[in-house]
C-alpha positions in Angstrom: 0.6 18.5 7.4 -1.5 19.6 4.6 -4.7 18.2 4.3 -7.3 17.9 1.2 -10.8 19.8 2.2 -13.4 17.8 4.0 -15.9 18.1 1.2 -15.5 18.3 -2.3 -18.3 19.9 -4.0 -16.6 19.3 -8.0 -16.4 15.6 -7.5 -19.3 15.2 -4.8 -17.3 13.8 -2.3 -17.2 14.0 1.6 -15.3 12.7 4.1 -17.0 11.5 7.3 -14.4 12.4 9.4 -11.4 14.5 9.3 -9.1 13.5 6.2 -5.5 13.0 6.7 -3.2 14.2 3.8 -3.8 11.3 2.0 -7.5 12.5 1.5 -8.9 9.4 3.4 -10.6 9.7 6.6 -8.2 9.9 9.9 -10.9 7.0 11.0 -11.7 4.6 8.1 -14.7 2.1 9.0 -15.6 -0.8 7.8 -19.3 0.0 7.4 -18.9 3.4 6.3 -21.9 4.3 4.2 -19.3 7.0 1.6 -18.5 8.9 0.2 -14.7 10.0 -0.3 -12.9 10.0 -3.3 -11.4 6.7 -2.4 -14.9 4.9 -1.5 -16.9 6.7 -4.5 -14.0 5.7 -6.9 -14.3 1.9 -5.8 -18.0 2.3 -7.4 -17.5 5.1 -10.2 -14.0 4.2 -11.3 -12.5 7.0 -13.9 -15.6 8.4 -14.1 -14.1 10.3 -10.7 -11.5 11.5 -12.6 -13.9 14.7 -13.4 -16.5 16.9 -11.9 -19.6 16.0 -11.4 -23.1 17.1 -13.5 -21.5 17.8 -16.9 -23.4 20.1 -19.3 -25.0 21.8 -16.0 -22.1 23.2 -13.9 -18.6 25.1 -14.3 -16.0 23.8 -12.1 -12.7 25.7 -10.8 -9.8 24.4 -8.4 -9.7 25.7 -5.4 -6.4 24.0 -4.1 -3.8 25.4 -1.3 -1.5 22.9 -2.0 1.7 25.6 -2.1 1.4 25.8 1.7 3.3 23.7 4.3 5.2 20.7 3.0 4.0 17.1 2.2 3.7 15.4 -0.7 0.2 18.0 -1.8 3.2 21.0 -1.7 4.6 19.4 -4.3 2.7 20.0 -8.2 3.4 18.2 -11.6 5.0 19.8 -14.2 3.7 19.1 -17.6 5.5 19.9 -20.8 3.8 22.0 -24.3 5.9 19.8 -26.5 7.6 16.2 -27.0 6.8 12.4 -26.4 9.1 10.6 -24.5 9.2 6.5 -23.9 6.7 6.0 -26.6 6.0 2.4 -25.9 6.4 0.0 -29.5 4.2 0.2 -32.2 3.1 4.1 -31.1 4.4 7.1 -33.2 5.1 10.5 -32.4 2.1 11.5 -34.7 -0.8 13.0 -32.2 -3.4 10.4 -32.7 -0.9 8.3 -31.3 0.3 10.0 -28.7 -3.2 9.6 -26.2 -3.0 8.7 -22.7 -4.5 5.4 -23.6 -1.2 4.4 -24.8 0.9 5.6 -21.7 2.0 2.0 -20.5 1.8 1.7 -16.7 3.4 -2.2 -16.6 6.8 -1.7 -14.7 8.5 -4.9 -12.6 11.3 -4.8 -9.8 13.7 -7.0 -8.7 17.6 -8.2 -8.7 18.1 -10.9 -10.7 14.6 -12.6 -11.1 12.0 -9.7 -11.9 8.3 -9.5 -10.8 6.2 -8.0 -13.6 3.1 -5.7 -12.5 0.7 -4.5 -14.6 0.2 -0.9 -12.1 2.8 1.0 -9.9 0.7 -0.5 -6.8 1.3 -3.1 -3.9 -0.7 -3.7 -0.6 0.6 -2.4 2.7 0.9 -5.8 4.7 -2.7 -7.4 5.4 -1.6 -9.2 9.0 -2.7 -10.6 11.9 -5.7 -8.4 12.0 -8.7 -9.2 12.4 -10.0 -6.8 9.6 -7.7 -8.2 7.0 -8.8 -12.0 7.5 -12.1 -10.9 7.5 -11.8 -9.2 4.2 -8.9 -11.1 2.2 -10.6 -12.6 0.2 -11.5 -9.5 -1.6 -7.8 -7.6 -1.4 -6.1 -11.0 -2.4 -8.5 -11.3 -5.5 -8.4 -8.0 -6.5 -4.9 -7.3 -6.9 -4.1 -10.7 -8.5 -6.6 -9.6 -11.1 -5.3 -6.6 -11.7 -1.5 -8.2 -11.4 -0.4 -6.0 -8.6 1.7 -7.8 -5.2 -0.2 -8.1 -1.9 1.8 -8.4 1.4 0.6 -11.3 4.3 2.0 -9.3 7.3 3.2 -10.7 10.2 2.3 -12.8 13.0 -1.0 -14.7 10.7 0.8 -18.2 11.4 0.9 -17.1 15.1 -2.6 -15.9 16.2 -4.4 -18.5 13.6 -5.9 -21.0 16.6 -6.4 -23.7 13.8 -2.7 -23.6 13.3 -0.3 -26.6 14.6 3.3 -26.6 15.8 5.9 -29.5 17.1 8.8 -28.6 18.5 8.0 -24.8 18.6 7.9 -24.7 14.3 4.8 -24.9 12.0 3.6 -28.0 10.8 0.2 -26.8 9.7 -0.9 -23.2 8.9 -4.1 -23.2 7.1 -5.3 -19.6 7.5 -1.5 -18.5 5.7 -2.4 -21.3 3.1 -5.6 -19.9 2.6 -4.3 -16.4 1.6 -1.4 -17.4 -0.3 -3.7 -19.9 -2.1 -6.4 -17.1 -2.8 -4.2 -14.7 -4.4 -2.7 -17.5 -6.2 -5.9 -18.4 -7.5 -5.9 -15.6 -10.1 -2.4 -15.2 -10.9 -1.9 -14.9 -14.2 2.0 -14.2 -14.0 1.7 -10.7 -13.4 1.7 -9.3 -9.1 3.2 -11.7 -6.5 2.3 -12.6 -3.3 4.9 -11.3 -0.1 5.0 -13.1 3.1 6.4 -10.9 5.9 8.1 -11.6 8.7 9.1 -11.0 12.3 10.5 -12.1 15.0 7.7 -14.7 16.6 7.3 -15.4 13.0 11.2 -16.4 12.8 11.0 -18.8 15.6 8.0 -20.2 14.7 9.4 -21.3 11.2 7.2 -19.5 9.1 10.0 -19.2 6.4 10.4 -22.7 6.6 6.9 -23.5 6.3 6.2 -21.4 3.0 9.3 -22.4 0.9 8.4 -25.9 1.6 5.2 -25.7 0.9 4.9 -23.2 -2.3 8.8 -23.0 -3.5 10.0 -19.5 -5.6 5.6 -18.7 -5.9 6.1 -16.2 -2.6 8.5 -13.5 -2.3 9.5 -13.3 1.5 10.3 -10.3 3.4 11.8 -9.5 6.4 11.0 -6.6 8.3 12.3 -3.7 10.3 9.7 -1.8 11.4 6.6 0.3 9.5 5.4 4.2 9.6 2.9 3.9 12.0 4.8 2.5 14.9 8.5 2.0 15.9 7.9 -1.0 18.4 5.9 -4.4 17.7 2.6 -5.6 15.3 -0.2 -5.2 17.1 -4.0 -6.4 17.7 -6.6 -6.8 20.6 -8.8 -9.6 21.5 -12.0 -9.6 23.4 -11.1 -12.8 24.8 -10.2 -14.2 27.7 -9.2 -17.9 26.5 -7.5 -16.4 22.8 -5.3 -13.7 24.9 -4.0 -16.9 27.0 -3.4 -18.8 24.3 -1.7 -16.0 22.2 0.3 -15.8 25.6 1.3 -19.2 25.4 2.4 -18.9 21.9 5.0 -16.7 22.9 3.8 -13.2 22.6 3.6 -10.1 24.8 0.1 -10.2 25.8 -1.0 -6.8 27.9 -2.4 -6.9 30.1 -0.9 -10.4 31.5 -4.2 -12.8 31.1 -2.5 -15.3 33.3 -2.6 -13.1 36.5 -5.3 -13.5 38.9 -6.3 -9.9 39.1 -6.1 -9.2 35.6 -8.6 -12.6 35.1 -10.7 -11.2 37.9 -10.9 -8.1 36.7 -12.0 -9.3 32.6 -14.6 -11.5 34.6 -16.0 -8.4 36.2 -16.3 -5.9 33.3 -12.9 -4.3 34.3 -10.7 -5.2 32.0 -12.6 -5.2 28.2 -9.8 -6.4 26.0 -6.2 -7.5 25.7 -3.5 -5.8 23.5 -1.1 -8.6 21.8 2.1 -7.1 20.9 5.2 -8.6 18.8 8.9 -8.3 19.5 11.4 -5.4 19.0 14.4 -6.8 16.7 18.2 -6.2 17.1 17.9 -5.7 20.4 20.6 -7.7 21.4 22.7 -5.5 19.0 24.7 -2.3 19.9 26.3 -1.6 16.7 25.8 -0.7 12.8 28.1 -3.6 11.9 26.4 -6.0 14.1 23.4 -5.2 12.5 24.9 -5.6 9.3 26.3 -9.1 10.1 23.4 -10.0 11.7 20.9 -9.1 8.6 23.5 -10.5 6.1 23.4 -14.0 8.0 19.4 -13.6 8.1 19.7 -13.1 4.0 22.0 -15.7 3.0 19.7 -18.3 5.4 16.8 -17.8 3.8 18.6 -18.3 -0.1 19.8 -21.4 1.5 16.5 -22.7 1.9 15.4 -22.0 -1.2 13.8 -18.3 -1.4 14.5 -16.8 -5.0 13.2 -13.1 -4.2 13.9 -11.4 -0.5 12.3 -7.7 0.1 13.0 -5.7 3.2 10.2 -3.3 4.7 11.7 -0.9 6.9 9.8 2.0 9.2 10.4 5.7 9.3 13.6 5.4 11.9 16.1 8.3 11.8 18.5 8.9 8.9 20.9 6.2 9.8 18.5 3.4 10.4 17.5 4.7 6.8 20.7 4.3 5.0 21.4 1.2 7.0 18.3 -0.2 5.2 19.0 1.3 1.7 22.5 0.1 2.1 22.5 -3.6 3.2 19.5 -4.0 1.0 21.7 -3.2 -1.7 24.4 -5.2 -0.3 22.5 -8.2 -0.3 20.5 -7.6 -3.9 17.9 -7.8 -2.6 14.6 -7.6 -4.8 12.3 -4.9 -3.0 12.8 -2.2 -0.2 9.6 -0.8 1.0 10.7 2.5 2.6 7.3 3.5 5.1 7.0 6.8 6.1 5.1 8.1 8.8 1.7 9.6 7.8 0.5 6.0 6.9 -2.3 4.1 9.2 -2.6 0.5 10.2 -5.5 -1.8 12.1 -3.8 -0.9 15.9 -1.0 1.5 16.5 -1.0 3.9 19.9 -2.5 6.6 19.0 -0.2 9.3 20.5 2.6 7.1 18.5 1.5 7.1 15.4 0.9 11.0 15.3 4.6 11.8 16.8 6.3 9.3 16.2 9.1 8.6 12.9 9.7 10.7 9.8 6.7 12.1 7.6 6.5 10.5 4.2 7.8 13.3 1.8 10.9 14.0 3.9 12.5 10.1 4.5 11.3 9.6 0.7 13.4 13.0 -0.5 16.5 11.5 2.1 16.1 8.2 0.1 16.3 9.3 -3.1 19.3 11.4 -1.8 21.1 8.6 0.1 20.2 5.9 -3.3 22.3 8.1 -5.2 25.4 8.3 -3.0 25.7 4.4 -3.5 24.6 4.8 -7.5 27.4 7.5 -7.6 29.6 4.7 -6.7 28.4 2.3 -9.1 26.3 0.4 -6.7 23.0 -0.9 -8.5 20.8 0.5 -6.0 17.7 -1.4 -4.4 14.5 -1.3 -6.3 12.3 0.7 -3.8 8.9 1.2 -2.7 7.1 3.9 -1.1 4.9 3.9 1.7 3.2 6.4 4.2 0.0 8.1 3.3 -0.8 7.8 -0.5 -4.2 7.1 -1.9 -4.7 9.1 -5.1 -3.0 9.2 -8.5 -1.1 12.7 -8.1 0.3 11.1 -5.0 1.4 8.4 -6.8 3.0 10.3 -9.6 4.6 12.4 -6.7 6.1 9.3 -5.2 7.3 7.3 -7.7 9.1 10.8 -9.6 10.2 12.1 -6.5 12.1 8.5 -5.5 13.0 8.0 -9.4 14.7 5.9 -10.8 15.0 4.3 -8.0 11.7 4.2 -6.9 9.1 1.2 -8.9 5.8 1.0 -7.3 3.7 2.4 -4.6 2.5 0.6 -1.3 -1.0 1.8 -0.3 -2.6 0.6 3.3 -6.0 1.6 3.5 -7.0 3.3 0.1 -6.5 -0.6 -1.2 -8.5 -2.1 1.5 -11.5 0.8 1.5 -12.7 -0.9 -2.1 -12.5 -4.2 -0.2 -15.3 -3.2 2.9 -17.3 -1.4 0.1 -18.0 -4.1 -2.0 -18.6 -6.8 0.5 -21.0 -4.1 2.3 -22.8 -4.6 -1.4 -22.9 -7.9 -1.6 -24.4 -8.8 2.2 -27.0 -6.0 1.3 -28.0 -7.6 -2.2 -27.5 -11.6 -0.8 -28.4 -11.2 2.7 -27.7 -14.8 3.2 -23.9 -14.1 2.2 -23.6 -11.2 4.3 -22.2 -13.5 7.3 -19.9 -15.2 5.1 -18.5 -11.7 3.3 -18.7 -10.0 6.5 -21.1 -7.0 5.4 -22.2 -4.7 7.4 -25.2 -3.0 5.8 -29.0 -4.2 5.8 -30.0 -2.7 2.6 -27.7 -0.4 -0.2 -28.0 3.2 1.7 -28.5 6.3 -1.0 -25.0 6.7 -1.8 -25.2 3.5 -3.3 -28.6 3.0 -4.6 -28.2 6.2 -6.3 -26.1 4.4 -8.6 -28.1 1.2 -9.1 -29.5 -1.8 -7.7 -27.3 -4.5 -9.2 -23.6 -4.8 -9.4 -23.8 -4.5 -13.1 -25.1 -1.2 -12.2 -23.2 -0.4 -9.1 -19.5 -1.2 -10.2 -18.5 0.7 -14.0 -15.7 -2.2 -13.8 -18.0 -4.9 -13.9 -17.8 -6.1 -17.2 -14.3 -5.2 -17.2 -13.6 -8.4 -14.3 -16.4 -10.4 -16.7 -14.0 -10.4 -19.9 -11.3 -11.0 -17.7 -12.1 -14.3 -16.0 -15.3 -15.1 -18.0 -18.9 -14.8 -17.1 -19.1 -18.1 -15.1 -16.4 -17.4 -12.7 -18.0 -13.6 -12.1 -20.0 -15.8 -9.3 -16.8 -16.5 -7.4 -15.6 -13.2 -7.4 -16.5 -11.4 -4.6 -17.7 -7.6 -5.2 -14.9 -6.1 -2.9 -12.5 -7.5 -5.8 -14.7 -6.1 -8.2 -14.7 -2.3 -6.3 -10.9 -2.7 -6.5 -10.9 -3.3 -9.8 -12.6 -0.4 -10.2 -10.8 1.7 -8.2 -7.5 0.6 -9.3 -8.7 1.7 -13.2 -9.4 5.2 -11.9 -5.7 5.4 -10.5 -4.4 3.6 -13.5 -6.4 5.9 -16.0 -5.6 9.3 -13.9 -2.0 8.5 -13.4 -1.7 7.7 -17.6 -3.5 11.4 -17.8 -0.8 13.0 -15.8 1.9 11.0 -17.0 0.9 12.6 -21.0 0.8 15.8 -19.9 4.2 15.5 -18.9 4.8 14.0 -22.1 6.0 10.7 -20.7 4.4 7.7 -22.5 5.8 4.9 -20.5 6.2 4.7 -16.5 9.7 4.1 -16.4 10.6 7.5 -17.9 9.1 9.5 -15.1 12.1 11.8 -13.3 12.1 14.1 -10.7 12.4 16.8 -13.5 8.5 15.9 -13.9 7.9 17.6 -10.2 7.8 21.0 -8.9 8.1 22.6 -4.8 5.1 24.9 -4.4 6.7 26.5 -1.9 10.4 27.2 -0.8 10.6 25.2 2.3 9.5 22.0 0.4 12.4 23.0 -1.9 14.4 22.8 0.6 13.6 19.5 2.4 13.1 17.8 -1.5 15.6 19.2 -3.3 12.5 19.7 -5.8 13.3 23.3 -7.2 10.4 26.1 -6.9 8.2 25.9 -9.5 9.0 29.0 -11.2 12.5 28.6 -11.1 12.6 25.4 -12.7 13.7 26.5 -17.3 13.6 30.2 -15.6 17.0 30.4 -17.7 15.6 28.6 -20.9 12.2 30.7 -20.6 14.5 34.4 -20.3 16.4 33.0 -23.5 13.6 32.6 -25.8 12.5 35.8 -24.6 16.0 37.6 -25.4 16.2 35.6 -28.8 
């Protein structure tokens, strides 16, 4: 896979460790002191969007993306003439036409649409411990910026506060504590997704939410996710939690109720416990049975009341691919997040997540390819969503034409969540008697910070931004990771606009594959992107023999 250079000297940015092709690091901590491109944009916003020390340097790309294939062999093609999709109210006259004006709103869905105000959703924020700690800020965030967020799975399950009778839910209140955060903020624009699995099945969780909060959350079952093709999972340090996650009905390794295995934690053996979730279907042998069996799954959830159903499916082989891009379709359901492998989450194997599943760019170019079999038949095809590995506006260009039109938004794992550890790292340094309660990890703002400033007026170029948005005396309930993903998310909004003019597309829903090239032949041929210079080599030969 191609990979983006460790350090980049135009924009001042370096990755700690060794970044994946997403351009984030292949390790991404929670105290990380910066600075790549995804970090220093959480601070810097747009201002990213150009190289550093204007009036002082020269600056001159020195990219390799033609090499290999992933989504960096693909390029953008931009246009010398034309302005498609103006959105109402802008002419064709040039001081008009201004990537300002490019509007970036899009929604998806079947019958009841979800408006969002940027391409973007979270990957799903579950059960780990990283993502309770820090939701607060990723739930915030993206309802102010009226993009989804995803609970993942198993939250209900491993929450110790929670209550059940009769194996089902009665009382969840670390699920009602996200759902109500995001809520918080919602100004009609974003929704809030609660996933689920198989523990989360039995345990009523679907139950639970519709009762509680009605057509507010979308719900979503799920099938599996890039990084892994077995069971959620996280790891506990504790003796007492791993038996009681064990007596809540999941596959705790290794068994804490053994003697040895409890002899061996008490002396220093045994450091931690691995909590896995369920495989699905496995009590199915057959397309069709999968088919009934996820049909039966759709129609019982509409019978309790859910309005909007999504499916997130992993990178499986081809058939588990149009399976999912098929019954979706089937069942109109709202969203299909297609998750190729490339992404990250909180705790996959290791070995797994590198060799295991399809990379990004390849199941997206097969589900592009398989959406329009069913469109050829005058199916109305799945809204989709891509997954796997995306952090940066080019990437999201590239995903959203290369999937087009089926393709609406853009799920991001750890490029949304960076802005979240940033900020709150902020915060505990500049409140030290927050930092418990916000979960930062620095004593005092290092350079890469202070350089900036010393307040978060100073820090964050969004901050006034948030301030006009919800007023100056709510700024003290926002936390500063919200704010750095404000921030961020203006950068992608503003770079993706930029791209989006010079192809001469002034609204998002006008984007085609036509707006992407292959930079090399092979990507070509796994895409069916043509080569870049073959793409109006017929037009350009008959101006030329006019």
């Amino acid at each position: 896979m191609i990979t983006r250079g460790k350090n980049n000297d135009a924009l001042g940015t370096v990755n700690r460790g060794n970044p994946c092709e997403s351009s984030l690091c292949t390790l991404c901590q929670a105290d990380c002191k910066g600075r790549c491109e995804t970090w220093l944009s959480s601070l810097k916003g747009r201002g990213l969007l150009y190289p550093r020390d204007f009036g002082t340097i020269t600056a001159g790309a020195n990219n390799t993306s033609h090499v290999d294939v992933s989504y960096n062999s693909l390029r953008i093609q931009g246009y010398n003439y034309g302005s498609i999709g103006r959105p109402e109210g802008v002419s064709d006259d040039p001081d008009d036409c201004i990537f300002p004006n490019v509007n970036l709103a899009t929604e998806f869905g079947a019958e009841i649409k979800t408006k969002i105000r940027l391409p973007l959703m979270t990957g799903a924020l579950g059960s780990t411990f990283i993502a309770a700690k820090y939701w607060d800020s990723f739930a915030i965030g993206c309802s102010l910026v009226g993009v989804p967020v995803v609970v993942g799975e198993n939250v209900v399950g491993v929450d110790r506060e929670s209550e059940l009778s009769g194996g089902k839910i009665t009382s969840a209140p670390e699920l009602d504590r996200r759902i109500d955060t995001y809520l918080r903020y919602h100004d009609g624009y974003g929704a809030i997704i609660v996933q689920l699995n198989v523990e989360d099945t039995r345990n009523g969780v679907a139950e639970y939410v519709v009762n509680k909060y009605s057509d507010k959350v979308i719900i979503e079952l799920k099938w599996g996710q890039g990084a892994k093709d077995i069971g959620g999972e996280i790891q506990v340090t504790s003796l007492d939690y791993a038996l009681f996650l064990k007596k809540r009905g999941y596959v705790v390794d290794p068994d804490p109720e053994k003697p040895e295995v409890q002899t061996g934690f008490k002396s220093g053996a045994i450091k931690a416990f691995a909590r896995h979730s369920r495989l699905g279907y496995t009590n199915l042998s057959t397309t069709d049975q999968v088919r009934d069996d996820f049909m039966k799954s759709v129609e019982y959830l509409r019978g309790i009341g859910f309005k909007r159903i999504s499916l997130k499916t992993g990178s499986y082989g081809m058939e588990a691919l149009a399976m999912a891009i098929k019954y979706a379709t089937e069942a109109k359901l709202d969203l299909l997040t297609i998750d190729g492998s490339g992404g990250g989450t909180g705790m996959s194997p290791w070995n797994m997540m590198q060799s295991w599943g399809i990379p990004s760019i390849n199941i997206h170019a097969k589900a592009h390819e398989y959406a329009s079999i069913l469109a050829a038949k005058g199916e109305k095809v799945v809204d989709m969503s891509f997954a796997g590995g995306i952090a940066l506006e080019d990437q999201i260009f590239k995903g959203l034409a290369l999937g087009a039109p089926y393709t609406k938004l853009i799920c991001m794992g750890r490029a949304i969540m960076i802005p979240g550890f940033l900020g709150s790292n902020i915060q505990g340094a500049l409140h030290p008697e927050q930092r418990e309660k916000v979960n930062g990890n620095w004593d005092a703002l290092p350079k890469s910070v202070s350089n900036l400033g010393n307040t978060p007026q100073e820090i964050f170029a969004s901050y006034y931004d948030v301030e006009k948005k919800v007023g100056a005396d709510e700024m003290k309930n926002i936390p500063y990771g919200a704010i750095a993903f404000w921030t961020l998310a203006d950068k992608l909004g503003c770079g993706l606009q930029q791209l989006l003019a010079g192809a001469r597309k002034f609204s998002l829903d006008q984007l085609t594959r036509q707006d992407i090239v292959s930079g090399n032949r092979e990507t070509e041929r796994e895409t069916g992107i043509p080569f870049m210079t073959d793409v109006n080599d017929e037009s350009a030969k008959k101006i030329l023999n006019a």
